[in-house]
N, C-alpha and C positions, 0 to 999 in steps of 0.2 A: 504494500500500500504506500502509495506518495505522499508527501506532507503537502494537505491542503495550505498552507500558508507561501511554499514555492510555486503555486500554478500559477506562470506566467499569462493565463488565458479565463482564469477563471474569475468569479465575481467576488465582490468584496466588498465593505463597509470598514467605516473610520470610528474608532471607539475613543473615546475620552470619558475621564475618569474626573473626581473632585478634585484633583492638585491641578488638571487642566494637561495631563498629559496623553498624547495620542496612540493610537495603535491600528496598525492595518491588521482585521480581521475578517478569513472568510465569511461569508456571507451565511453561506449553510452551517457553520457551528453557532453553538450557543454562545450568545453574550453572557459576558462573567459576571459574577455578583459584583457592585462598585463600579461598572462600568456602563457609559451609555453610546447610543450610536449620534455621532455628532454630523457625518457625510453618507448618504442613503447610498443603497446597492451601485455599485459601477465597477470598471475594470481596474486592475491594479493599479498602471499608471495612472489614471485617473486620481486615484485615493493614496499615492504618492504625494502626487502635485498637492493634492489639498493639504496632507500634513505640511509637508514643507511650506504650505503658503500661511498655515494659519497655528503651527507650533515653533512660533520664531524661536522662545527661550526655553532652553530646554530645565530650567528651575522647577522642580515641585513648587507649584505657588505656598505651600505651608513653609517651606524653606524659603520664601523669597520674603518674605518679615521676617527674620529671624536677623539679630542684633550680634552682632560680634566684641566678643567685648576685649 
């Protein structure tokens, strides 16, 4: 069996999480607990381009207030 997440052809979705960080997941697995779909079904590169266009930092927002002392 192949790993649904290398199919250069197949369908996929953009999952982000509450720290605001992304994930390309196929489309036919379950979305994980903690995780929502941020970019609807499309092709991979497709839900490439969106991560990279809309996960510029890659900071867990809970980490991105945090005070250095």
């Amino acid at each position: 069996m192949s790993n649904p997440f290398d199919d250069q052809g197949g369908a996929f979705v953009v999952l982000i999480n509450e720290q605001g960080q992304h994930s390309l997941w196929p489309a036919t697995t379950e979305v994980p607990a903690g995780w929502s779909i941020a970019y609807q079904q499309n092709g991979r590169h497709a839900c490439i381009e969106y991560i990279n266009n809309n996960w510029t930092d890659m900071r867990p927002r809970a980490g991105a207030n945090i005070r250095q002392a």
